[in-house]
C-alpha positions, 0 to 999 in steps of 0.5 A: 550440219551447222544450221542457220537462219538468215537474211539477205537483201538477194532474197528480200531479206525474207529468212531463209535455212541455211548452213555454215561452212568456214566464213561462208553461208550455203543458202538450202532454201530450195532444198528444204523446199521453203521450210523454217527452221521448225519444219526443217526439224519435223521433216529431218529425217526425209530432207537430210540426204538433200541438205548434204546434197545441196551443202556438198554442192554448194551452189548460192553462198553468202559470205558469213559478214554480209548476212544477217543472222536470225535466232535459229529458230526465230519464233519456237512454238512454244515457250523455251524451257529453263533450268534454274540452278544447275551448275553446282558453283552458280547454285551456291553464289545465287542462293547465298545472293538474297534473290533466290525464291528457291533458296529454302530448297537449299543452295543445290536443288535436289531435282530440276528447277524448271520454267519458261521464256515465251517466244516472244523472248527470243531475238539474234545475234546482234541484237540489242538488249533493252534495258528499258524494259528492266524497271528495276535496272538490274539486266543480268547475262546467263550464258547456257547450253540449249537443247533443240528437240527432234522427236515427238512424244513423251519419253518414258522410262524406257526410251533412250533420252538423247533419241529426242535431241535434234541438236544444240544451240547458245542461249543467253537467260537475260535476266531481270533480277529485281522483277525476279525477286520482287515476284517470287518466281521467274517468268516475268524476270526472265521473259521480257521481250527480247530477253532470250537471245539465241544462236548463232548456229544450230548445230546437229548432234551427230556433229556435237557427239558427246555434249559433256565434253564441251565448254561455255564461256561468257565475256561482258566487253571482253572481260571473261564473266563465266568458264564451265564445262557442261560435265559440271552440270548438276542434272544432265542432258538426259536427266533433263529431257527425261524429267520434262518429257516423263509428262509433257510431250514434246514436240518437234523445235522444243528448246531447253536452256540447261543452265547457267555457270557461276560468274552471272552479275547477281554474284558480285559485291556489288552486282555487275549488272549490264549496262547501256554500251556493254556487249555481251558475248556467250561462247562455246565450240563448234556452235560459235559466238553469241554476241549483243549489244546493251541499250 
Protein backbone atom coordinates (compact mmCIF):
# COMPACT_ATOMS: atom_id res chain seq x y z
CA UNK A 1 0.00 0.00 0.00
CA UNK A 2 0.84 3.48 -0.63
CA UNK A 3 -0.34 5.22 2.26
CA UNK A 4 -0.88 9.14 2.85
CA UNK A 5 -2.02 11.57 5.18
CA UNK A 6 -4.36 14.22 3.67
CA UNK A 7 -6.54 17.13 3.84
CA UNK A 8 -9.67 18.04 2.14
CA UNK A 9 -12.13 21.05 2.22
CA UNK A 10 -15.24 17.83 1.75
CA UNK A 11 -13.68 16.77 5.19
CA UNK A 12 -13.05 20.03 7.01
CA UNK A 13 -9.59 19.91 5.97
CA UNK A 14 -9.26 17.72 9.19
CA UNK A 15 -6.34 14.90 8.24
CA UNK A 16 -7.52 11.88 7.25
CA UNK A 17 -5.29 8.25 6.15
CA UNK A 18 -5.65 7.64 2.65
CA UNK A 19 -4.03 5.60 0.00
CA UNK A 20 -2.66 6.53 -3.51
CA UNK A 21 -3.33 5.11 -6.65
CA UNK A 22 -2.45 6.84 -10.05
CA UNK A 23 -3.33 10.47 -9.77
CA UNK A 24 -6.21 9.75 -7.45
CA UNK A 25 -6.43 9.64 -3.43
CA UNK A 26 -8.87 6.64 -1.97
CA UNK A 27 -9.98 8.22 1.10
CA UNK A 28 -9.97 4.79 4.01
CA UNK A 29 -10.81 6.97 6.70
CA UNK A 30 -13.75 4.66 7.68
CA UNK A 31 -12.02 1.93 7.39
CA UNK A 32 -9.38 2.59 9.70
CA UNK A 33 -12.09 3.40 11.67
CA UNK A 34 -10.83 7.12 12.32
CA UNK A 35 -7.02 6.40 12.80
CA UNK A 36 -3.91 8.43 12.31
CA UNK A 37 -1.41 7.26 10.86
CA UNK A 38 0.17 6.22 13.99
CA UNK A 39 -2.54 4.12 15.14
CA UNK A 40 -2.99 2.64 11.32
CA UNK A 41 0.45 1.26 12.23
CA UNK A 42 -0.02 -0.23 15.57
CA UNK A 43 -3.23 -1.64 14.58
CA UNK A 44 -1.95 -2.94 10.97
CA UNK A 45 -2.04 -6.45 11.09
CA UNK A 46 -6.14 -6.59 12.34
CA UNK A 47 -7.04 -3.56 9.66
CA UNK A 48 -5.00 -4.64 6.59
CA UNK A 49 -7.88 -6.85 4.96
CA UNK A 50 -10.35 -3.86 5.35
CA UNK A 51 -7.80 -1.21 3.86
CA UNK A 52 -7.41 -3.77 0.69
CA UNK A 53 -10.96 -3.79 0.93
CA UNK A 54 -11.80 -0.27 0.92
CA UNK A 55 -8.68 0.62 -1.73
CA UNK A 56 -10.15 -2.21 -4.10
CA UNK A 57 -13.48 -0.56 -3.59
CA UNK A 58 -12.70 2.56 -4.26
CA UNK A 59 -15.71 4.25 -3.20
CA UNK A 60 -14.42 8.50 -2.12
CA UNK A 61 -11.54 9.75 -4.16
CA UNK A 62 -9.96 12.83 -4.53
CA UNK A 63 -7.84 13.53 -7.39
CA UNK A 64 -4.12 13.78 -6.08
CA UNK A 65 -3.78 17.75 -7.46
CA UNK A 66 -6.72 18.95 -5.05
CA UNK A 67 -5.74 17.78 -1.88
CA UNK A 68 -3.48 18.44 0.59
CA UNK A 69 -0.74 16.33 1.63
CA UNK A 70 0.42 16.09 5.36
CA UNK A 71 3.86 14.31 6.33
CA UNK A 72 2.82 10.74 6.53
CA UNK A 73 2.98 10.87 10.06
CA UNK A 74 2.26 14.38 10.97
CA UNK A 75 3.37 14.29 14.33
CA UNK A 76 5.81 11.00 15.40
CA UNK A 77 5.75 10.15 19.12
CA UNK A 78 9.01 10.47 19.38
CA UNK A 79 11.95 12.15 17.84
CA UNK A 80 12.91 10.99 14.01
CA UNK A 81 16.17 8.93 14.30
CA UNK A 82 19.28 10.19 12.16
CA UNK A 83 22.40 8.70 10.87
CA UNK A 84 25.21 10.75 10.54
CA UNK A 85 27.69 9.94 7.66
CA UNK A 86 26.57 6.98 6.17
CA UNK A 87 27.09 6.92 2.52
CA UNK A 88 30.76 6.34 1.84
CA UNK A 89 31.43 9.44 -0.66
CA UNK A 90 29.11 12.09 1.66
CA UNK A 91 31.20 10.78 4.51
CA UNK A 92 34.48 11.86 2.66
CA UNK A 93 33.43 15.41 1.48
CA UNK A 94 31.59 16.42 5.17
CA UNK A 95 34.56 15.21 6.93
CA UNK A 96 37.09 17.10 4.66
CA UNK A 97 34.16 20.43 5.03
CA UNK A 98 35.73 21.62 8.37
CA UNK A 99 31.95 21.34 9.89
CA UNK A 100 32.52 17.74 10.99
CA UNK A 101 32.24 17.55 15.08
CA UNK A 102 32.83 13.75 14.19
CA UNK A 103 35.78 14.14 12.10
CA UNK A 104 38.62 12.85 14.49
CA UNK A 105 36.67 9.47 14.18
CA UNK A 106 37.69 9.63 10.89
CA UNK A 107 36.35 10.38 7.55
CA UNK A 108 34.19 6.81 7.50
CA UNK A 109 32.57 6.11 10.79
CA UNK A 110 33.46 2.75 12.25
CA UNK A 111 29.78 2.33 13.82
CA UNK A 112 26.45 4.46 13.16
CA UNK A 113 26.47 8.02 14.10
CA UNK A 114 23.11 8.27 15.67
CA UNK A 115 20.88 11.55 16.62
CA UNK A 116 17.69 13.22 16.59
CA UNK A 117 14.89 15.45 15.05
CA UNK A 118 12.11 16.47 17.67
CA UNK A 119 8.59 16.12 16.08
CA UNK A 120 8.14 19.40 15.99
CA UNK A 121 10.85 19.33 13.11
CA UNK A 122 8.54 17.54 10.98
CA UNK A 123 6.35 19.38 7.99
CA UNK A 124 4.89 18.57 4.15
CA UNK A 125 5.30 18.30 1.29
CA UNK A 126 4.95 21.69 -0.03
CA UNK A 127 5.82 23.36 2.59
CA UNK A 128 8.21 26.18 2.93
CA UNK A 129 11.71 26.36 4.40
CA UNK A 130 12.17 28.95 6.67
CA UNK A 131 15.59 30.16 6.59
CA UNK A 132 14.86 32.84 9.05
CA UNK A 133 15.26 30.68 11.71
CA UNK A 134 19.13 29.89 10.45
CA UNK A 135 21.03 32.52 12.37
CA UNK A 136 23.78 31.45 10.85
CA UNK A 137 22.25 31.70 6.87
CA UNK A 138 23.64 28.28 6.23
CA UNK A 139 20.21 25.90 5.50
CA UNK A 140 21.34 22.84 3.90
CA UNK A 141 19.18 19.97 1.97
CA UNK A 142 19.92 16.05 2.67
CA UNK A 143 17.82 13.95 0.63
CA UNK A 144 17.30 10.11 2.75
CA UNK A 145 15.59 7.01 2.99
CA UNK A 146 13.70 6.57 6.03
CA UNK A 147 12.39 3.82 7.97
CA UNK A 148 9.03 3.59 9.61
CA UNK A 149 8.86 1.03 12.37
CA UNK A 150 5.88 -1.59 12.62
CA UNK A 151 6.79 -3.60 15.67
CA UNK A 152 7.07 -3.00 19.14
CA UNK A 153 10.01 -3.96 21.29
CA UNK A 154 13.97 -4.29 21.28
CA UNK A 155 15.61 -6.72 18.64
CA UNK A 156 17.74 -8.66 19.95
CA UNK A 157 20.41 -10.47 18.43
CA UNK A 158 18.34 -13.21 17.27
CA UNK A 159 15.50 -11.53 15.65
CA UNK A 160 15.27 -10.81 12.31
CA UNK A 161 15.91 -6.96 11.87
CA UNK A 162 13.55 -6.17 8.96
CA UNK A 163 10.65 -7.92 10.98
CA UNK A 164 10.30 -4.42 12.55
CA UNK A 165 10.01 -2.31 9.09
CA UNK A 166 6.44 -1.18 8.75
CA UNK A 167 7.56 0.75 5.44
CA UNK A 168 9.59 3.44 4.03
CA UNK A 169 9.18 6.80 3.29
CA UNK A 170 11.36 10.32 2.06
CA UNK A 171 12.92 12.75 4.32
CA UNK A 172 14.95 15.92 3.61
CA UNK A 173 17.59 16.38 7.02
CA UNK A 174 17.48 20.33 6.67
CA UNK A 175 20.12 21.50 8.10
CA UNK A 176 21.74 24.44 9.69
CA UNK A 177 25.30 24.01 9.20
CA UNK A 178 26.61 27.09 11.15
CA UNK A 179 24.52 26.16 14.43
CA UNK A 180 26.14 22.44 13.56
CA UNK A 181 29.29 23.39 13.80
CA UNK A 182 29.25 26.12 16.43
CA UNK A 183 27.63 23.53 18.94
CA UNK A 184 29.61 20.51 18.48
CA UNK A 185 26.89 18.28 17.97
CA UNK A 186 23.64 17.96 15.85
CA UNK A 187 20.35 18.31 17.32
CA UNK A 188 20.03 21.96 17.62
CA UNK A 189 21.50 22.29 13.57
CA UNK A 190 19.08 19.81 12.58
CA UNK A 191 15.79 20.41 14.69
CA UNK A 192 14.88 23.75 13.80
CA UNK A 193 11.04 23.69 13.37
CA UNK A 194 9.99 22.63 10.24
CA UNK A 195 13.60 21.35 9.37
CA UNK A 196 12.31 17.62 8.76
CA UNK A 197 10.15 17.79 5.73
CA UNK A 198 8.55 14.08 5.32
CA UNK A 199 6.56 12.04 2.54
CA UNK A 200 4.93 12.39 0.30
CA UNK A 201 3.64 8.58 0.39
CA UNK A 202 4.37 5.80 3.20
CA UNK A 203 4.67 3.04 1.55
CA UNK A 204 4.42 -0.49 2.93
CA UNK A 205 7.44 -3.13 2.72
CA UNK A 206 5.62 -5.80 0.99
CA UNK A 207 5.36 -3.07 -1.90
CA UNK A 208 9.22 -1.88 -1.69
CA UNK A 209 10.71 -5.43 -1.31
CA UNK A 210 14.30 -5.35 -1.63
CA UNK A 211 15.36 -1.71 -0.14
CA UNK A 212 19.07 -2.00 -1.67
CA UNK A 213 17.84 -1.84 -5.03
CA UNK A 214 16.19 1.61 -4.91
CA UNK A 215 17.85 4.88 -5.55
CA UNK A 216 17.42 8.56 -4.27
CA UNK A 217 17.90 11.52 -6.06
CA UNK A 218 17.95 15.53 -4.70
CA UNK A 219 17.27 18.30 -7.16
CA UNK A 220 17.70 22.21 -6.00
CA UNK A 221 15.66 24.18 -8.81
CA UNK A 222 15.96 21.51 -10.91
CA UNK A 223 19.59 21.29 -10.90
CA UNK A 224 20.31 17.31 -9.83
CA UNK A 225 22.62 17.86 -6.31
CA UNK A 226 22.69 14.12 -5.31
CA UNK A 227 22.19 10.59 -7.07
CA UNK A 228 23.03 6.96 -4.88
CA UNK A 229 21.89 3.99 -4.59
CA UNK A 230 20.70 2.67 -1.16
CA UNK A 231 23.24 -0.32 -1.78
CA UNK A 232 25.85 2.16 -1.20
CA UNK A 233 24.97 2.54 2.37
CA UNK A 234 27.89 2.34 4.71
CA UNK A 235 25.54 0.71 7.37
CA UNK A 236 22.56 -0.84 6.23
CA UNK A 237 18.70 -1.06 7.02
CA UNK A 238 19.26 -4.08 9.39
CA UNK A 239 22.38 -2.88 10.49
CA UNK A 240 20.43 0.08 11.63
CA UNK A 241 17.61 -1.22 13.20
CA UNK A 242 19.76 -3.64 14.88
CA UNK A 243 21.93 -0.98 16.28
CA UNK A 244 19.06 1.42 17.56
CA UNK A 245 16.96 -1.30 18.61
CA UNK A 246 19.66 -3.67 20.75
CA UNK A 247 18.74 -0.94 23.77
CA UNK A 248 15.87 1.36 23.04
CA UNK A 249 12.49 -0.46 22.19
CA UNK A 250 10.95 0.68 19.64
CA UNK A 251 7.65 1.59 19.02
CA UNK A 252 5.33 1.33 16.65
CA UNK A 253 5.38 4.78 13.70
CA UNK A 254 9.25 5.07 14.92
CA UNK A 255 10.97 6.79 11.89
CA UNK A 256 14.72 6.23 10.77
CA UNK A 257 16.47 8.65 8.31
CA UNK A 258 19.31 6.41 7.03
CA UNK A 259 21.52 9.03 5.62
CA UNK A 260 22.37 11.32 3.20
CA UNK A 261 24.44 10.74 -0.37
CA UNK A 262 27.17 13.21 -1.54
CA UNK A 263 26.03 16.22 -3.16
CA UNK A 264 24.82 18.10 0.10
CA UNK A 265 25.61 22.19 -0.23
CA UNK A 266 28.58 22.13 2.78
CA UNK A 267 30.40 20.15 0.02
CA UNK A 268 30.90 22.68 -2.69
CA UNK A 269 33.51 25.78 -2.88
CA UNK A 270 31.79 27.73 -2.12
CA UNK A 271 28.93 25.88 -0.28
CA UNK A 272 25.59 25.98 -2.29
CA UNK A 273 23.52 26.85 0.71
CA UNK A 274 19.69 27.34 -0.16
CA UNK A 275 18.02 30.31 -0.57
CA UNK A 276 14.98 32.35 -0.37
CA UNK A 277 12.81 31.39 -3.95
CA UNK A 278 14.95 27.92 -4.28
CA UNK A 279 12.85 24.78 -4.41
CA UNK A 280 14.21 21.62 -3.20
CA UNK A 281 13.11 18.20 -4.60
CA UNK A 282 14.40 14.55 -2.95
CA UNK A 283 13.10 11.74 -5.38
CA UNK A 284 13.08 8.08 -5.06
CA UNK A 285 10.46 5.26 -6.83
CA UNK A 286 7.81 4.23 -6.09
CA UNK A 287 7.44 6.63 -2.80
CA UNK A 288 7.44 9.75 -5.16
CA UNK A 289 8.78 13.30 -5.16
CA UNK A 290 9.36 15.35 -2.20
CA UNK A 291 9.23 18.97 -2.96
CA UNK A 292 9.55 22.56 -0.91
CA UNK A 293 9.81 25.81 -1.44
CA UNK A 294 12.63 27.98 0.63
CA UNK A 295 11.41 31.62 2.31
Amino acid sequence: MKLVTFRHPKHSNEPRVGAVSGDRVIDLHGAAGGRDMNRVIDDFAALAPELAAAINAARETFALADVKLAAPIPLPRRNVFCVGKNYHEHAREFAGSGFDSSAAQGAVPAHPIIFSKPPSAVSAPGDAIDTSLDPMNSVDYEAELAIVIGKAGRCGEHDDPLSFVFGYTLINDVTSRGLQKQHSQWLLGKGIDGFCPMGPTLVTADEIGDVRKLTISCEVNGERRQHASVADLIFDVPTLIRTIGRSISFVPGDVIATGTPAGVGIGFTPPKYLKKGDTVRVMLDPIGMLDNPVV
